[in-house]
Each structure stands twice: as structure tokens, then as C-alpha cells.
N, C-alpha and C positions, 0 to 999 in steps of 0.2 A: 504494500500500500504506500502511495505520495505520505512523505512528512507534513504531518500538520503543523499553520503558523498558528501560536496558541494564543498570541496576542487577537488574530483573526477570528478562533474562533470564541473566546472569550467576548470580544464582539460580538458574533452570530445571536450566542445568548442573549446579552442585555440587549440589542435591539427586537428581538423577538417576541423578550419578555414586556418589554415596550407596546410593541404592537398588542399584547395580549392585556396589558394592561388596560389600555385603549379599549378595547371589544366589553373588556368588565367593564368598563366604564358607561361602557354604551348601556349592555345587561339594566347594571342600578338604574338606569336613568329610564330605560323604554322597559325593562320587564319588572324588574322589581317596585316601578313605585307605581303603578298598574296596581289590576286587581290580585295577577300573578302570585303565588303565595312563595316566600325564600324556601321554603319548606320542599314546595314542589323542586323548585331548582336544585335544590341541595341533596333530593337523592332520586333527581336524574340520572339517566343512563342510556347508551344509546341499543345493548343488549342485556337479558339476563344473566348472562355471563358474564358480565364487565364491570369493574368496578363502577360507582357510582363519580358526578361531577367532581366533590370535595378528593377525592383521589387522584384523577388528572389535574388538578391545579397544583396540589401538593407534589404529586412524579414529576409533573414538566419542569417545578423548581430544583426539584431531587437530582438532575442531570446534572447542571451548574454546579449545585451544592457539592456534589460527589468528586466533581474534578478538583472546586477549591480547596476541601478537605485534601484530595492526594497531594496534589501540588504544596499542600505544607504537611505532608506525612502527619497526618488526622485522620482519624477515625469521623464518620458523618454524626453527626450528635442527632441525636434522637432528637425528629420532628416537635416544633415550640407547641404545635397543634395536634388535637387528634381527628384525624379525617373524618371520622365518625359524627362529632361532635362539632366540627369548626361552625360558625357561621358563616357567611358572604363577605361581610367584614374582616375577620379572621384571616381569610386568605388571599383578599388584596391584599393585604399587611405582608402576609407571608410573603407573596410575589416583590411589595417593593423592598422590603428586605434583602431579599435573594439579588435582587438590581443593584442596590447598593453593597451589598457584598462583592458584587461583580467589578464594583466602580473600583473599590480599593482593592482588591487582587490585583486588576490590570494594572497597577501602579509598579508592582512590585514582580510580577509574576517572570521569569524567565525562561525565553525557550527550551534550554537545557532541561529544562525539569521533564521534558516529555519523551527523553531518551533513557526512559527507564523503564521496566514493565511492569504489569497490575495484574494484579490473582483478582480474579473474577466469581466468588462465590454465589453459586447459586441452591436452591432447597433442594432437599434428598442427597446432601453430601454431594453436590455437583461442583467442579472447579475448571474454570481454567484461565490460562494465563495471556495474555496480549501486549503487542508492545505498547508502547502509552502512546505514539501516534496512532496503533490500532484501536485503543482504549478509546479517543476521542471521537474516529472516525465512522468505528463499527459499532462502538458500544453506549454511549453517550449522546452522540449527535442520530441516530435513528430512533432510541428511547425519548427525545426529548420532543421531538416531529412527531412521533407517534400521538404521545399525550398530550402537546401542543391542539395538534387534528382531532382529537378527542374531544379536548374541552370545546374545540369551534364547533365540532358535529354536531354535542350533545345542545348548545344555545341554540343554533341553526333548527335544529327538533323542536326546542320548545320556544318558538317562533322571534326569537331574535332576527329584526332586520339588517343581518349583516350581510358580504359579500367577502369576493376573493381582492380588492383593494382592503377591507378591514385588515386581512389575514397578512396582505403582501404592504402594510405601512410603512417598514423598514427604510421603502424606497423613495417613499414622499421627497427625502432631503436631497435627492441625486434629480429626481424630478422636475422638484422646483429650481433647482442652479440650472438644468438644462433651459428649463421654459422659460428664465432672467437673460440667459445669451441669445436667444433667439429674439 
């Protein structure tokens, strides 16, 4: 696999998480202060088989969290929330947290750190090992998409007016400079 630039995708994160924070934002504004009940939202799902809403916001933070934790040889500290339990409020908080955790890593974070490799536990005694640009590339950065997509699905169902511009806002700022030289 290409070397990941970690400064780049440290990036990737907080603007995504950006973008998502946005879409909540929308959420509070068009579904929650409606008739809409938080209750319903909060254990949304887009299968039975899937975890509920308050889960994708938490995993999608989880991604980020897990790379800053390696990057400073940390263990991920058990979530400030319980997914169960969170409110709507609860896990914006969560989210801008995770933003600002992102802000001050990027200060300090060095490429080097990602020439290293990561044990990959999973349940039933499952392990294995990656390098840490495969760590970001294969392990991290599809987990974060996944439950990123998740959370939009699951609003998208319970009739949030969103779109693929909500989802793709990242790009607003490349947008706007292009349509300023024109």
C-alpha cells in the first residue's frame, strides 16, 4: 500500500467531522425542534442488525480517537458517553471534542510515527497486525466512511432534508477561491 501523509489525513478527519457536524446541525434545527421526538432519533437504525444512531456518531469519532491514542502510545480511554444513554447533545459535544483533539495533534503529530505497526484486536481472540500506513489506510479510514455513511443514511430515513453537497462540504472552501478567480 502508498505511504500515508498523516498530517493529510488527520485532515481528512476534522474536515469531515466538520461536514458532519454541519448535517447535526441541520438535524437540531429541521428534525429535532419539529414534532420529531430525540427519542425516535436516538434509536434509529437503518437495519435490525445495526447498531442504533448514538453508535455511528460515537464509531465515526472512534476512528480519529484511535489513531491519536497510537500516535502517542495510549490506550483509547473509554468513551466520556454511553451510547446507550447519550443524548443528541451528548454527542455533538462528543464530535466537537474529537475536532479539537484533532486540532492539537496536528500541531505536534509526526510523520514518523506511522512507520510503525499496530496489533489489531478483534473479538473471539482475533489479531492481526498492519503496518501503520496500512493501519490508517485499510483500517481506520474505511471504518470511519462506513459510520460516517451510516449516520447520513440513518437522518436521510428519518426525513432529514439533506443531500450529497451536505455530505461533500469539505469542499465549499476550494469552491469558493475557484468561483472568487473567475
Amino acid at each position: 500500500m502508498p505511504k500515508q501523509d498523516l498530517q493529510a489525513n488527520l485532515n481528512v478527519f476534522e474536515t469531515r467531522l466538520a461536514s458532519l457536524e454541519r448535517i447535526l446541525d441541520k438535524a437540531k434545527t429541521e428534525l429535532l425542534s419539529s414534532t420529531y421526538l430525540e427519542a425516535d432519533l436516538l434509536s434509529a437504525r437503518l437495519a435490525a442488525d445495526m447498531l442504533p444512531f448514538p453508535y455511528q456518531i460515537i464509531f465515526t469519532c472512534n476512528q480519529p480517537n484511535q489513531l491519536m491514542a497510537w500516535l502517542k502510545d495510549e490506550s483509547l480511554p473509554d468513551p466520556e458517553i454511553d451510547p446507550a444513554a447519550a443524548s443528541f447533545e451528548e454527542l455533538v459535544n462528543h464530535l466537537q471534542k474529537t475536532r479539537q483533539d484533532l486540532t492539537e495533534t496536528r500541531k505536534t503529530a509526526e510523520q514518523t510515527l506511522l512507520d510503525r505497526d499496530k496489533l489489531i484486536q478483534l473479538p473471539n481472540d482475533l489479531s492481526f497486525t498492519l503496518s501503520g500506513h496500512d493501519y490508517v489506510s485499510e483500517w481506520l479510514m474505511p471504518n470511519f466512511y462506513f459510520h460516517f455513511v451510516t449516520t447520513y443514511d440513518i437522518l436521510r430515513a428519518e426525513g432529514l432534508g439533506i443531500g450529497k453537497a451536505d455530505y461533500m462540504q469539505h469542499l465549499m472552501p476550494v469552491i469558493v477561491a475557484q468561483q472568487a478567480r473567475t
